[in-house]
C-alpha positions in Angstrom: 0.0 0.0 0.0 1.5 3.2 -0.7 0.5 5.9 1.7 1.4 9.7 0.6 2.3 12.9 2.8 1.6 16.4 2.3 3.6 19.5 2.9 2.9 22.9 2.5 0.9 22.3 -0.7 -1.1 19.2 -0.5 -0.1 15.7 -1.1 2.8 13.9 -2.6 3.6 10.7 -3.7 6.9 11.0 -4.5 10.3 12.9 -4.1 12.9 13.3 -6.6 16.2 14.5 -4.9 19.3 15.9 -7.0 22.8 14.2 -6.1 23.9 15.1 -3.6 22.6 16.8 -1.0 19.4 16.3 -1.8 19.5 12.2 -1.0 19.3 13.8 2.8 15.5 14.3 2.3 15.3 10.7 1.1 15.3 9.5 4.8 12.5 11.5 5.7 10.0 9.8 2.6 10.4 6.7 3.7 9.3 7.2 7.5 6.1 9.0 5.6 5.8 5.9 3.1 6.2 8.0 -0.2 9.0 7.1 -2.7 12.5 8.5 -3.6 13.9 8.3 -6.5 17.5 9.6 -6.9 18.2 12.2 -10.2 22.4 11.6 -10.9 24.8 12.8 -12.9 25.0 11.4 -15.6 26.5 7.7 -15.8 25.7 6.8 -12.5 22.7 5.0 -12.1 21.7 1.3 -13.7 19.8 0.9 -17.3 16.8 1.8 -18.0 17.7 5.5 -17.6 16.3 8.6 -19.2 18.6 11.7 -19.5 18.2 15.4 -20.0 20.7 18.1 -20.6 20.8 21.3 -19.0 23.1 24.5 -19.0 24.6 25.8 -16.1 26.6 29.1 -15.9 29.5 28.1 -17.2 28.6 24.8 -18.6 26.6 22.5 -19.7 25.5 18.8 -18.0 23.4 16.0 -17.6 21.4 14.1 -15.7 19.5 11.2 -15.6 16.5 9.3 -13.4 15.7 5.6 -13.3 13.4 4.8 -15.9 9.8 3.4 -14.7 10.2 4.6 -11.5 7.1 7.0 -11.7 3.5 6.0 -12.5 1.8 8.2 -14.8 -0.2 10.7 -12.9 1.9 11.0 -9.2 2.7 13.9 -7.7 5.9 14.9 -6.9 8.3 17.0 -4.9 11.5 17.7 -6.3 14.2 18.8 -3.9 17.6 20.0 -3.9 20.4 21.3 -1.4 20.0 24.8 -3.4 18.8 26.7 -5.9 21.3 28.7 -7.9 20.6 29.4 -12.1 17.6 26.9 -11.8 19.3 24.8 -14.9 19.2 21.6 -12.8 15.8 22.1 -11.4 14.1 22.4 -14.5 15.7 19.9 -16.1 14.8 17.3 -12.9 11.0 18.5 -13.7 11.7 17.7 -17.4 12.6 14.0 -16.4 9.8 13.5 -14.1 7.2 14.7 -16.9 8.5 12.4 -19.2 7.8 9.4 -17.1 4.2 10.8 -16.9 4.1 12.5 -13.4 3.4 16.0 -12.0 5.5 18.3 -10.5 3.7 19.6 -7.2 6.6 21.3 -5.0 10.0 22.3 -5.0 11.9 22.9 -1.6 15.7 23.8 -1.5 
């Protein structure tokens, strides 16, 4: 059974936190039964993957989210340590509408 919980904005099924820092939140999903789902740099998670590119500053990157880790439809929180140009942000909302799901909330 999956059970969801809500912050300041209403419910959520699932976070997606941004390597690094963001994994920190991860802990607090589970004791509130939604999912995690980790969004790496690029080449460091297992196939299936999807990928999108972003620009930063200075330079450009990538970064990638297990594929079929959202059902079509979820709500989700995406979360990182900070919030600088907003590069890698967008590009984690980009992933997790491509698997189908809805970005609810942001919290840095």
């Amino acid at each position: 059974m999956q059970i969801s919980f809500s912050l300041a904005k209403g419910k959520i099924d699932a976070v997606c936190g941004i390597e690094s820092r963001g994994f920190l939140f991860g802990l607090h999903c589970h004791s509130f039964g939604s999912s995690f789902i980790l969004v790496r740099k690029k080449g460091k998670l297992p196939p299936p993957i999807i990928s999108e590119a972003y620009d930063l500053e200075y330079v450009s990157a990538v970064i990638e989210m297990c594929e079929g880790q959202l059902k079509p439809g979820q709500r989700v929180l995406i979360h990182d340590d900070l919030l600088a140009t907003g590069g890698t942000t967008e590009a984690a909302a980009k992933l997790v509408k491509k698997q189908g799901g809805i970005v609810s909330q942001f919290s840095f």
